[in-house]
C-alpha positions as CSV (number, residue, x, y, z in Angstrom):
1,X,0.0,0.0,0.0
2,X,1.5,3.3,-1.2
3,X,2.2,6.3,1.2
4,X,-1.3,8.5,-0.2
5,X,-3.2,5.4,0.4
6,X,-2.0,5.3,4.2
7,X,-3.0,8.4,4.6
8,X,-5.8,8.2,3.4
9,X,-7.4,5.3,5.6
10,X,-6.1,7.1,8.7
11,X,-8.6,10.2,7.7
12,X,-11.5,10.5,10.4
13,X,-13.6,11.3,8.2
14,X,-13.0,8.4,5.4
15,X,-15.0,5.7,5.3
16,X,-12.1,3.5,5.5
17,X,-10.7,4.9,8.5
18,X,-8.2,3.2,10.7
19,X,-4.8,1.7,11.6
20,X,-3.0,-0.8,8.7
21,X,-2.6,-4.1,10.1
22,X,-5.3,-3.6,12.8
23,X,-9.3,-4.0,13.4
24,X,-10.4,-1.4,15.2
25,X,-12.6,-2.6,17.7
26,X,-16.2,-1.8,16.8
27,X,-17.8,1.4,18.1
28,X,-21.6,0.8,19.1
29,X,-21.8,-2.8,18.2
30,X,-24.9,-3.6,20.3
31,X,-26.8,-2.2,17.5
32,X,-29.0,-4.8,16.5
33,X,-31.4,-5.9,13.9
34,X,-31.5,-9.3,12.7
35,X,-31.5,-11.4,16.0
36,X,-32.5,-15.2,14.9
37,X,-33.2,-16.8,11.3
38,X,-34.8,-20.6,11.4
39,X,-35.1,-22.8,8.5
40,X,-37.0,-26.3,7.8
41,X,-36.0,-27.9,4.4
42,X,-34.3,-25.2,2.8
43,X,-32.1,-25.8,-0.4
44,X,-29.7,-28.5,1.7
45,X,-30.3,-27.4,4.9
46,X,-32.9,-29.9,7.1
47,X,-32.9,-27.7,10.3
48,X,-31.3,-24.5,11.3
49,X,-31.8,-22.2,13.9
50,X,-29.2,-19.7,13.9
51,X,-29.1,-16.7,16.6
52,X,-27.3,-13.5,15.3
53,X,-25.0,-11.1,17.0
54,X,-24.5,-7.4,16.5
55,X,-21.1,-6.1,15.1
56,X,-19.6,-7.5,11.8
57,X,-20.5,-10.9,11.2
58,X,-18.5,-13.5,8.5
59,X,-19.5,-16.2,6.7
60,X,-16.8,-18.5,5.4
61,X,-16.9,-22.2,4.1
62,X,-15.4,-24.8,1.2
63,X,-16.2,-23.7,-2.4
64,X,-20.1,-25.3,-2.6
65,X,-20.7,-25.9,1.0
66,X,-23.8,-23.3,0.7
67,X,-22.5,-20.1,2.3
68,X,-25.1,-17.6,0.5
69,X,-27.8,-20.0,1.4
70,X,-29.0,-18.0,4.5
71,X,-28.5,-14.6,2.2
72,X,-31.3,-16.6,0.1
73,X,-33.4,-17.5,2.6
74,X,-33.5,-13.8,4.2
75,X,-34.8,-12.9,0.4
76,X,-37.3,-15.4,0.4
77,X,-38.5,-14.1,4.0
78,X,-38.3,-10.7,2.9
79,X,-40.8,-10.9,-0.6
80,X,-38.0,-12.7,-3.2
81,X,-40.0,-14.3,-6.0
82,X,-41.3,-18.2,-4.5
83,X,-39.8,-20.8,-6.2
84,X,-40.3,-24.6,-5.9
85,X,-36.4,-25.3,-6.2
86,X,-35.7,-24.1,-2.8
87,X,-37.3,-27.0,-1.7
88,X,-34.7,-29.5,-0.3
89,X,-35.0,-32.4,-1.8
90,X,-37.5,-35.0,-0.7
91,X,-39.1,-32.6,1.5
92,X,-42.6,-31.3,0.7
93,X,-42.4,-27.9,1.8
94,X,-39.5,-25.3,2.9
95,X,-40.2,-22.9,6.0
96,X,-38.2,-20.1,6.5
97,X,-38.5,-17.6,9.5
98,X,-36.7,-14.9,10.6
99,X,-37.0,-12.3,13.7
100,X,-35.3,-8.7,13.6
101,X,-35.5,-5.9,16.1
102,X,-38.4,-3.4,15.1
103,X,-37.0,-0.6,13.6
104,X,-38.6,2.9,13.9
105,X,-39.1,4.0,10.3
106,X,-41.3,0.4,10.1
107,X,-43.9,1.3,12.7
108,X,-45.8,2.9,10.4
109,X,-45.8,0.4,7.7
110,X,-47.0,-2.2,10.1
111,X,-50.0,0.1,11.8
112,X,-51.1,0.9,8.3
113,X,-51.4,-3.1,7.4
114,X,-52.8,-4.0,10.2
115,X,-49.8,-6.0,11.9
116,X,-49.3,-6.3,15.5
117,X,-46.5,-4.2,16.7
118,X,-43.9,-5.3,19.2
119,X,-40.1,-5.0,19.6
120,X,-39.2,-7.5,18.0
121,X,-40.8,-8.5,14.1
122,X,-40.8,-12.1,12.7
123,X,-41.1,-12.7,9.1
124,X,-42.7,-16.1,7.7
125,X,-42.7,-17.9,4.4
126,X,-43.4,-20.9,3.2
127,X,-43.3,-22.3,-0.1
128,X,-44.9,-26.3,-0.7
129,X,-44.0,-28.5,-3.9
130,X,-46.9,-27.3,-5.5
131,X,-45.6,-23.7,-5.6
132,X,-48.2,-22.2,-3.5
133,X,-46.4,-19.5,-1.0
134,X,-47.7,-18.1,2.4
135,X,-46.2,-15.5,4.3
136,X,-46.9,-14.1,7.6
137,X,-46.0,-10.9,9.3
138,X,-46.2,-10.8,13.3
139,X,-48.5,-14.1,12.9
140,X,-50.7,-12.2,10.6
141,X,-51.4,-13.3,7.3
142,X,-49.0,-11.2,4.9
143,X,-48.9,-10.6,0.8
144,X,-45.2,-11.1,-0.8
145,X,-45.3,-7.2,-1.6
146,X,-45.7,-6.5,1.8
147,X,-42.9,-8.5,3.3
148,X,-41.1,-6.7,0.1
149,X,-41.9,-3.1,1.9
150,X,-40.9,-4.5,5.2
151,X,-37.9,-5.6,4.1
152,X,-36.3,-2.8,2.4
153,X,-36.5,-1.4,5.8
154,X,-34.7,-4.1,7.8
155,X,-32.3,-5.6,5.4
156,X,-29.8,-3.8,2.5
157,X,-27.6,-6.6,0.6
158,X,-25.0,-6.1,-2.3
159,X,-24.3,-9.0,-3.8
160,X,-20.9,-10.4,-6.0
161,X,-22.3,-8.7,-9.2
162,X,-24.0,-6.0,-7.8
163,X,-21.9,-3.8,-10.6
164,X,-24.2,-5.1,-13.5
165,X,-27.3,-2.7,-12.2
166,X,-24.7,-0.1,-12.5
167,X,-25.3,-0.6,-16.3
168,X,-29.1,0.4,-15.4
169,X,-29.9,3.6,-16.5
170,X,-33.2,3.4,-13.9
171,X,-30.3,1.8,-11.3
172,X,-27.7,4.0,-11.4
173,X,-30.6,7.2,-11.3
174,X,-32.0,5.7,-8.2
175,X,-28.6,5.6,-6.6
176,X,-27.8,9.4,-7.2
177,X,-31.5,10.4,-6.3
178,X,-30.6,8.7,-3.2
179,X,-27.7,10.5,-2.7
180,X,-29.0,13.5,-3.2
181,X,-32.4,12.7,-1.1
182,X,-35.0,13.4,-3.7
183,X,-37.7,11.5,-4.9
184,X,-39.4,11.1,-8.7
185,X,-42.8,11.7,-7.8
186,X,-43.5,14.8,-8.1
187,X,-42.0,15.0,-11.7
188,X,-43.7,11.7,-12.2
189,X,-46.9,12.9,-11.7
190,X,-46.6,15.7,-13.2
191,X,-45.5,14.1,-16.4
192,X,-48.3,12.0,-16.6
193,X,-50.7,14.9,-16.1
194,X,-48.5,16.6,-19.3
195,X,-49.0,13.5,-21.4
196,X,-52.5,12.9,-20.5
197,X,-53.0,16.9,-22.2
198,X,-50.6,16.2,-25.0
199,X,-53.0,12.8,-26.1
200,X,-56.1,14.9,-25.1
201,X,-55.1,17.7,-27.5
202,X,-53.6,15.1,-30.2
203,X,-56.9,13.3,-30.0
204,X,-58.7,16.6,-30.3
205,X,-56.5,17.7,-33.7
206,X,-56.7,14.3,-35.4
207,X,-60.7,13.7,-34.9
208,X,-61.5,17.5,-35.4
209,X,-63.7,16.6,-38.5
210,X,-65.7,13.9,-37.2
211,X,-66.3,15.7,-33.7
212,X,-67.7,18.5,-35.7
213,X,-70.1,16.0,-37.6
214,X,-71.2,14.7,-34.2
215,X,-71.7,18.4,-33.0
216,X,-73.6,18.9,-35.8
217,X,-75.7,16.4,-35.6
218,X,-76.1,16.4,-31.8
219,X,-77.4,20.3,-31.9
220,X,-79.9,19.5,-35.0
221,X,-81.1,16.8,-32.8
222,X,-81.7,18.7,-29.9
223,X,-83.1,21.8,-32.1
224,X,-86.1,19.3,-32.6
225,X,-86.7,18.5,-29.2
226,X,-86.6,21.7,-27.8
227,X,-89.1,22.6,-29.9
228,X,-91.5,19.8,-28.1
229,X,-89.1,21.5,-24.7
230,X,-90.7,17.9,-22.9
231,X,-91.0,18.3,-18.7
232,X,-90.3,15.4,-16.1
233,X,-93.7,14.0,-15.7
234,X,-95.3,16.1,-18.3
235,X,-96.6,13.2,-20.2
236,X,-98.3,11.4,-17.8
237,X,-100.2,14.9,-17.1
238,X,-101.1,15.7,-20.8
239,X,-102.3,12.2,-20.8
240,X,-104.5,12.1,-17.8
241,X,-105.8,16.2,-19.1
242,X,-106.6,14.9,-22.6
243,X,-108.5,11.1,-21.1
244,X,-110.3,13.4,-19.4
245,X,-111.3,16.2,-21.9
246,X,-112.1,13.9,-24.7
247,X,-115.0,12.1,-21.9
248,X,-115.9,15.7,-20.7
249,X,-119.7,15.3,-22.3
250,X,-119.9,11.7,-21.1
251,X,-118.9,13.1,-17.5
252,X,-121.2,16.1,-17.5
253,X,-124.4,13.7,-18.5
254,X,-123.4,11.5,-15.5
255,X,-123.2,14.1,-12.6
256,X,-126.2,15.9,-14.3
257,X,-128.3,12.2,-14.1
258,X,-127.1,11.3,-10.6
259,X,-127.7,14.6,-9.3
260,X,-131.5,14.0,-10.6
261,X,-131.8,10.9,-9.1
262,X,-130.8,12.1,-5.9
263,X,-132.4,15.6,-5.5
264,X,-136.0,14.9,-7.9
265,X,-138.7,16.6,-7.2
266,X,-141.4,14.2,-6.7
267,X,-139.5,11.1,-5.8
268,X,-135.7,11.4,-4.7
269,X,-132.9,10.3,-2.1
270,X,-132.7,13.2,-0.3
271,X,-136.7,12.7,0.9
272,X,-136.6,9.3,1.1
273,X,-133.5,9.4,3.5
274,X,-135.3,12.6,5.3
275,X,-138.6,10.8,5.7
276,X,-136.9,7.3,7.2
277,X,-134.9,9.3,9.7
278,X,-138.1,11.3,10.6
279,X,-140.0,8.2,11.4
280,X,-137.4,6.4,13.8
281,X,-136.5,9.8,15.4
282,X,-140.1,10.0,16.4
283,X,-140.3,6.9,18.2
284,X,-136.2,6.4,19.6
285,X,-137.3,7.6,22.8
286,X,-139.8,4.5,22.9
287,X,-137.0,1.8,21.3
288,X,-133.4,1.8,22.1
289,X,-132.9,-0.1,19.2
290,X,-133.8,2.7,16.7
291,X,-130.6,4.4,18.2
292,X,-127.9,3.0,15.5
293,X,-130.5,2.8,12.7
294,X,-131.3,6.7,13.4
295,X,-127.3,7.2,13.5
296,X,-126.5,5.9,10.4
297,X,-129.1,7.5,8.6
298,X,-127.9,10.7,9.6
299,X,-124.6,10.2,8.5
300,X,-126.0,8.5,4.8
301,X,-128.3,12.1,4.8
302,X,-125.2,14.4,5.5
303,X,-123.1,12.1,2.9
304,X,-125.8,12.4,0.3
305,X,-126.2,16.0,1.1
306,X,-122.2,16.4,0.8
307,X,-122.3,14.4,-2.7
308,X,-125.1,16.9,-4.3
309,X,-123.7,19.7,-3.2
310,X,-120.1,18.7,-4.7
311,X,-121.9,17.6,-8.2
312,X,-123.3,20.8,-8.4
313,X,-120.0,23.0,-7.9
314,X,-118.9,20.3,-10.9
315,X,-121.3,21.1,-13.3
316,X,-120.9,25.2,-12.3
317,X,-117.5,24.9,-12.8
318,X,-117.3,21.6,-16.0
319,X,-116.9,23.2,-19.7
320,X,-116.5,20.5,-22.9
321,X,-113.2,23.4,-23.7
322,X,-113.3,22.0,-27.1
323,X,-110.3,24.4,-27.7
324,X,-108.7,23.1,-24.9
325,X,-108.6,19.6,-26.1
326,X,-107.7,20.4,-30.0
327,X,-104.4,22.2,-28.3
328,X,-103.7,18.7,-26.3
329,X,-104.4,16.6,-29.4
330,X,-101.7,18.6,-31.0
331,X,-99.1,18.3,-28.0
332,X,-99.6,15.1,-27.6
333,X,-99.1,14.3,-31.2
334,X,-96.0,16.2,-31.4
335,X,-94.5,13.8,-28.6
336,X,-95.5,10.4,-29.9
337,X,-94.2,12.1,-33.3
338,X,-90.7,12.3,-31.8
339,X,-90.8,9.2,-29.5
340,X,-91.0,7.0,-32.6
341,X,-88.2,9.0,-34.6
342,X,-86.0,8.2,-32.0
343,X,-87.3,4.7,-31.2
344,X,-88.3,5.6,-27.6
345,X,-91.2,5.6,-25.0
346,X,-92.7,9.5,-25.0
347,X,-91.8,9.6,-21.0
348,X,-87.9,9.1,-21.9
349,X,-87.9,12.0,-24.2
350,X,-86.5,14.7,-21.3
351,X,-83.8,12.1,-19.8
352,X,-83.0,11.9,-23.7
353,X,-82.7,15.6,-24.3
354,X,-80.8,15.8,-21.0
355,X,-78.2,13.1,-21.8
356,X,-78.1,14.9,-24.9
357,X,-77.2,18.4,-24.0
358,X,-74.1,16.5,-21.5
359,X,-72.9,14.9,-24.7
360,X,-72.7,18.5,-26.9
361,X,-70.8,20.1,-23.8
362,X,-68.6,17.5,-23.3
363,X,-68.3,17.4,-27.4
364,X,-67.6,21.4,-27.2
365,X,-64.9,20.8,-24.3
366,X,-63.2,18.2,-27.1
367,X,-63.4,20.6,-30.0
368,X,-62.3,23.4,-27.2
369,X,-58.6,23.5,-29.2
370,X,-57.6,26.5,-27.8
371,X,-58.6,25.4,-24.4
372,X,-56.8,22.3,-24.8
373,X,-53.6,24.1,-25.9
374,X,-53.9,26.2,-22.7
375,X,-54.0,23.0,-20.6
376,X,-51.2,21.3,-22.4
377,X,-48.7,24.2,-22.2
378,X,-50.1,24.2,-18.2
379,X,-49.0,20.5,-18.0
380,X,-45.3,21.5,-19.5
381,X,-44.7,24.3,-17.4
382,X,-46.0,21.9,-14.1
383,X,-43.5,19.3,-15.0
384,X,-40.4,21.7,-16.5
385,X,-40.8,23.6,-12.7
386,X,-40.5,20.0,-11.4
387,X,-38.2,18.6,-13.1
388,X,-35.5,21.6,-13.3
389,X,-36.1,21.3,-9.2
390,X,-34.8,18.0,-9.9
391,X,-32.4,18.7,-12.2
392,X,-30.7,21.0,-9.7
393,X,-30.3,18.7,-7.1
394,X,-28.6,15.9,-9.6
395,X,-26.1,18.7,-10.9
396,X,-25.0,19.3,-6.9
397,X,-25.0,15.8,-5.7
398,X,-23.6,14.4,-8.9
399,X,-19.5,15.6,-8.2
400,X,-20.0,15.2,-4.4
401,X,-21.2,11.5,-5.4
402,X,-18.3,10.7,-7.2
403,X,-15.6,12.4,-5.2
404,X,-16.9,10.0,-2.8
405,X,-16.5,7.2,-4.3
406,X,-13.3,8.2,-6.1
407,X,-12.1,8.1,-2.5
408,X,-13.6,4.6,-1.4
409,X,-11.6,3.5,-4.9
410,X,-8.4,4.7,-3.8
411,X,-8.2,3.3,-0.2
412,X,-9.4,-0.2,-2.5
413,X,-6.1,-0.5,-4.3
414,X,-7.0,1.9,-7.4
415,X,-4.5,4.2,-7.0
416,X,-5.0,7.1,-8.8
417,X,-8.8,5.8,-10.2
418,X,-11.4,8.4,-10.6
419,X,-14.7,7.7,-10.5
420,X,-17.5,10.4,-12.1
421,X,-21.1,10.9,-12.3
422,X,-21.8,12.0,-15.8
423,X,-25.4,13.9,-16.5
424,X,-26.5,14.8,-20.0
425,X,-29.6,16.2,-21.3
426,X,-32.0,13.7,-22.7
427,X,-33.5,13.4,-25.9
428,X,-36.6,14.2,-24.8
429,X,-38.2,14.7,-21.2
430,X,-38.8,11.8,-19.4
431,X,-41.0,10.7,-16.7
432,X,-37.5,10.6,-14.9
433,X,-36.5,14.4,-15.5
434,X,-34.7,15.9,-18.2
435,X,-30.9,14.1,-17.6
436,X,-29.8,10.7,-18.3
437,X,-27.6,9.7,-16.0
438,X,-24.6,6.9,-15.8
439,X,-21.0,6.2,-14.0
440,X,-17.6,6.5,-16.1
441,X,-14.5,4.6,-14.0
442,X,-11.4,5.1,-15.3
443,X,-8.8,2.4,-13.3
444,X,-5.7,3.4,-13.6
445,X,-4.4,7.6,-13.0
446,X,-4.1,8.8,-16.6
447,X,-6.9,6.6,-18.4
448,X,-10.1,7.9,-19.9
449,X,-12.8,7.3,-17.7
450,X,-15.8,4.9,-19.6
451,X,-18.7,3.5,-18.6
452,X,-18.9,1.3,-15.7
453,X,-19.8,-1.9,-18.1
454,X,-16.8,-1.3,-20.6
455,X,-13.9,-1.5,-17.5
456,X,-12.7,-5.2,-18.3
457,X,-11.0,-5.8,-15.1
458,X,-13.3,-8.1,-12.6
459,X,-11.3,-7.7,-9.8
460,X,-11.7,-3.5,-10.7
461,X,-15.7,-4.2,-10.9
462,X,-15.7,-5.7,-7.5
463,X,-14.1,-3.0,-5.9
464,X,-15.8,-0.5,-7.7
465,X,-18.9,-2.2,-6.4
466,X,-17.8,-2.6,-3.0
467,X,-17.0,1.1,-3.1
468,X,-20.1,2.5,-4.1
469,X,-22.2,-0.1,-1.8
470,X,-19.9,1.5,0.8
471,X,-20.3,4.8,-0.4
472,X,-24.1,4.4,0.0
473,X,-24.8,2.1,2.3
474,X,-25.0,4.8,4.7
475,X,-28.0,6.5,2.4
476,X,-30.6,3.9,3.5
477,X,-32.4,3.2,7.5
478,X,-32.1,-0.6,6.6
479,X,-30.0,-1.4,10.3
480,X,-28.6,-5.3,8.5
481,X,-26.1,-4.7,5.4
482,X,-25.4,-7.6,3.9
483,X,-22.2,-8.3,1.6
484,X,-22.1,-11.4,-0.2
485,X,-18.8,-12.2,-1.8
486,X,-18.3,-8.7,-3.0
487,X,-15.0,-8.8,-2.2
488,X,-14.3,-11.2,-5.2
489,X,-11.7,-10.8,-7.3
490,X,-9.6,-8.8,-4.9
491,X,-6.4,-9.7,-2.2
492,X,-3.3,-8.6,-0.5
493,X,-3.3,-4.8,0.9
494,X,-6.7,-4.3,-0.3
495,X,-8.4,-7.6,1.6
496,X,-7.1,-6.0,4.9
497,X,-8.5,-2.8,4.2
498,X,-11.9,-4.7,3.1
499,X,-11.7,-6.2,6.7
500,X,-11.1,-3.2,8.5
501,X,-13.9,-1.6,5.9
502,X,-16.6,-4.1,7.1
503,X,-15.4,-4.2,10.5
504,X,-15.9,-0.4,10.7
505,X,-19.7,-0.4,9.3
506,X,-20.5,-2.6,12.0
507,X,-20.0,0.2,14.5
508,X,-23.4,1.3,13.6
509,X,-25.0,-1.2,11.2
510,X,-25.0,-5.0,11.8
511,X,-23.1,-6.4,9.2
512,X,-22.8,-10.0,7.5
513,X,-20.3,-10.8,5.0
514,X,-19.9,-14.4,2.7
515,X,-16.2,-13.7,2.5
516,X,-13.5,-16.2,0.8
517,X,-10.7,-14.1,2.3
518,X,-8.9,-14.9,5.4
519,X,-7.8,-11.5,6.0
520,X,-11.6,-10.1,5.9
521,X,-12.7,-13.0,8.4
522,X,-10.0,-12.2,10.8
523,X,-11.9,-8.8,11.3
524,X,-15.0,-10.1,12.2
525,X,-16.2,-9.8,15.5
526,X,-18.2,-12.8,15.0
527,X,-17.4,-16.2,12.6
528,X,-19.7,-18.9,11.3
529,X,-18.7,-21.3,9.4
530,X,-20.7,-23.3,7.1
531,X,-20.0,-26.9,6.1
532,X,-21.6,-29.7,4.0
533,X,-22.1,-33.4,4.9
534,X,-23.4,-36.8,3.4
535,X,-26.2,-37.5,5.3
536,X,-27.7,-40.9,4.3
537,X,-28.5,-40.3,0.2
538,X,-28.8,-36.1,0.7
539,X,-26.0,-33.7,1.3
540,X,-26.8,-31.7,4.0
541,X,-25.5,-27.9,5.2
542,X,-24.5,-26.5,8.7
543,X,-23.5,-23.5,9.9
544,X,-21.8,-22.9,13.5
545,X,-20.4,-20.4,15.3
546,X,-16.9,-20.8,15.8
547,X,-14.1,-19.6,18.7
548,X,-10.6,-19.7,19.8
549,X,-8.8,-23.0,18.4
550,X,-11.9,-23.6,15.6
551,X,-11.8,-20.1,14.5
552,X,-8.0,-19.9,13.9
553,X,-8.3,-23.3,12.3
554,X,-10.9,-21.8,9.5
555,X,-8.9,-19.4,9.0
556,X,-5.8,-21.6,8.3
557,X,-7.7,-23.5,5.7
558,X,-8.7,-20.3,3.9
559,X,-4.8,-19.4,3.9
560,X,-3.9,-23.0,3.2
561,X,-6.0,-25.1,2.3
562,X,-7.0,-28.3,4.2
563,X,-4.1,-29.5,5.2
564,X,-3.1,-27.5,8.4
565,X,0.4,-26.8,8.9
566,X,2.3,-25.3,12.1
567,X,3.2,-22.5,10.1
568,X,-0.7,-21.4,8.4
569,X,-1.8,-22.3,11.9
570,X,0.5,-20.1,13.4
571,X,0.0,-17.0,10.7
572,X,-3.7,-17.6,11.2
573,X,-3.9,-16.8,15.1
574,X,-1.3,-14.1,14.3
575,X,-4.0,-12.3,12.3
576,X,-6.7,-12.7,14.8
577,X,-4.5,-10.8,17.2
578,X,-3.5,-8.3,15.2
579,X,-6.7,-8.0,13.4
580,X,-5.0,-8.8,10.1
């Protein structure tokens, strides 16, 4: 390690701080977050139940032995795609459970959904041969999308290849949005409300003819029924008026008859009714009986009495209106004349003219071109105010971004690398603002910086990787990082300062890390080891936490292979007391 690279990982505020050749001991390592992970029938693994430790965690083993197999299950548990081939094999169904400390930021999540709250959260799936998956959250029935939410609060993991979404143009956006704290949706939304205007008026423009047919036709239409101008409930009115018009002759002659029979000079109701009640009145004192009979007869006399009198305010008031009844004819006429040309029943002809008149204004709002242009220019100016906002905040973050990184690079063996954040101006405006955005890496001091995709060194795209998941791993609230294998492809100088990297991190972050590198491992705070077995006809995988003599003898075999010497043995538990 050169003399600038020294200096540079003894720099406070680098995020490779630190002695060479020592782990410093991990500040705040009682931070906590995933405390226990449990799996039944799981790839090759029959039974596990694995309690967790705060700090920096390590996960070494033989090449195959399944070392990124509790990486998988924590993405099953946390809303990975369900698939049947982490089934282990001869087992019907795989179970995997996992319990983390409840982190603030996911209170709200759970109280939204429903889920109990508690310190602690556990996380259920289960996936059967038949690929049917169930999830639970707190022992409440859970969806995939919501462990998903969940768990991009509780767990953030950077895998081996985690440089290929670096060639993501959505990817490597999200990362400087991050960076710079902003979100898309604003400028989301307010693109979509700009394209919705821009088809609106398109539409408008290329159907201007045939909405001016419809118009046309829609206003001629109306025309004729507002000359008939037809009221709610009018027809039933007209229709009673003219039933009873065209009968008025028939209706005089019968209240002019029963108003003879009941009032006739020589023989009539009224007397006949009179001279009954007379009769028993005269002779009720004599017969208690005659009571009711003289009581309904005077009711039946005041009835009659009341009937006569209200036939003869009819016939006072009762014309045949002849005039009157032409006009109805007419009306009535003119509204089965328009029912039939539009194939309806007359008493649908206002809800027709009604529906109607919505139609032509919504028909004029359509052919309303210079309202639509106003709307459409509105949208543009909504989403260029939004997105220059944006645009803003890229073009500041951007160079602070990749100084960052440029300095994680360094202190990773790329002497003299530069990492940049390149914006340019889009085509056209996108839902995503008005830049595209991508990473240039140049290796080596003097070399053109290119793409991130076009550098052809792997061991470069692992550190480059491990650099910017450093770099940003501080952006997120998830309290677990996880590293699998990302420092592949790298050794010497730059292992140590990967352990000392990881080490560090777990100061305020649990930390777990599928490492192949002895000199990583010897930083943990914590080891497991996981091992594979023959187990009747099924090969089956451990993991155990390992101390003292076991410890120093993992790490001999990740210097030397399996065959322990005195001397690997004796470099290895030199390492763990020096830290490297």
């Amino acid at each position: 390690m050169n003399e600038s690279s020294a200096e540079l990982l003894q720099a406070s505020e680098h995020p490779l701080g630190g002695q060479r050749g020592h782990c410093v001991p991990s500040v705040g390592a009682d931070t906590m977050s995933l405390k226990r992970i449990v799996l039944r029938d799981f790839v090759i693994v029959s039974e596990l139940e694995l309690d967790l430790e705060s700090g920096f965690t390590v996960l070494t083993g033989e090449t195959g032995a399944g070392k990124s197999i509790l990486i998988d299950a924590l993405q099953l548990v946390t809303g990975a795609r369900a698939d049947t081939g982490v089934i282990r094999e001869g087992a019907s169904r795989t179970d995997v459970s996992a319990e983390f400390d409840t982190p603030a930021n996911a209170r709200p999540t759970l109280q939204e959904a429903g889920f109990d709250e508690a310190d602690t959260m556990l996380l259920r799936r289960t996936v059967d041969t038949a690929g049917k998956s169930r999830a639970w959250i707190n022992g409440s029935p859970a969806t995939a999308q919501q462990l998903r939410t969940v768990g991009e609060q509780l767990l953030d993991i950077h895998g081996q290849h985690a440089w290929q979404s670096l060639t993501r143009p959505e990817a490597v956006r999200s990362l400087l949005d991050a960076y710079a704290q902003v979100t898309t949706t604003a400028v989301v939304a307010r693109w979509q409300e700009w394209r919705l205007a821009q088809t609106a008026l398109a539409d408008a423009l290329a159907a201007q003819d045939s909405l001016q047919r419809e118009r046309d036709r829609l206003a001629w239409q109306i025309g004729e029924l507002e000359k008939l101008n037809p009221q709610p409930n009018e027809w039933e009115a007209l229709h009673t008026s003219h039933t009873r018009l065209s009968n008025g002759q028939a209706l005089l002659d019968a209240a002019q008859g029963a108003l003879q029979v009941l009032e006739n000079q020589d023989v009539n109701v009224l007397g006949l009714l009179n001279n009954a009640l007379q009769q028993l009145q005269a002779q009720a004192h004599l017969e208690a009986e005659f009571t009711n009979p003289v009581e309904v007869l005077g009711s039946g006399l005041a009835q009659v009495e009341d009937t006569v009198r209200t036939l003869r305010g009819y016939l006072r008031h009762t014309e045949l209106e002849p005039d009157r009844l032409a006009v109805l004819d007419e009306r009535m006429a003119l509204w089965v004349s328009l029912a039939r040309r539009y194939k309806r029943a007359p008493e649908e002809l206002p809800t027709l003219l009604a529906s109607w008149r919505t139609e032509l204004t919504q028909l004029d709002a359509a052919t309303d071109l210079q309202g639509l242009q106003n709307a459409e220019k509105k949208a543009q100016a909504g989403y260029m105010a939004e997105a220059k906002t944006l645009t803003k905040a890229r073009t500041k973050a951007a160079p602070l971004l990749a100084q960052s990184i440029t300095l994680a690079m360094q202190g990773l063996g790329m002497q003299g690398g530069q990492f940049q954040v390149q914006l340019q101006v889009s085509a056209q405006p996108l839902q995503s603002g008005l830049e595209d955005v991508s990473f240039l890496v140049a290796g080596h001091a003097g070399s053109t910086p290119r793409p991130v995709g076009k550098v052809a060194s792997g061991g470069e795209l692992s550190r480059i990787a491990l650099a910017i998941a450093v770099t940003t791993s501080q952006l997120g609230t998830a309290q677990t990082l996880i590293f699998d294998e990302v420092d592949s492809g790298v050794g010497g100088a730059v292992a140590e300062t990967v352990g000392r990297l990881m080490r560090q991190l777990g100061g305020d972050r649990q930390v777990l890390a599928v490492t192949h590198l002895p000199q990583v491992a010897a930083c943990a705070d914590h080891h497991l080891v996981v091992a594979k077995q023959l187990s009747g006809k099924f090969t089956l995988s451990t993991v155990a936490a390992v101390t003292g003599e076991q410890r120093v003898a993992e790490i001999g075999r990740m210097l030397g292979g399996e065959k322990l010497s005195s001397t690997t043995l004796a470099h290895a538990k030199e390492m763990l007391q020096s830290g490297v």
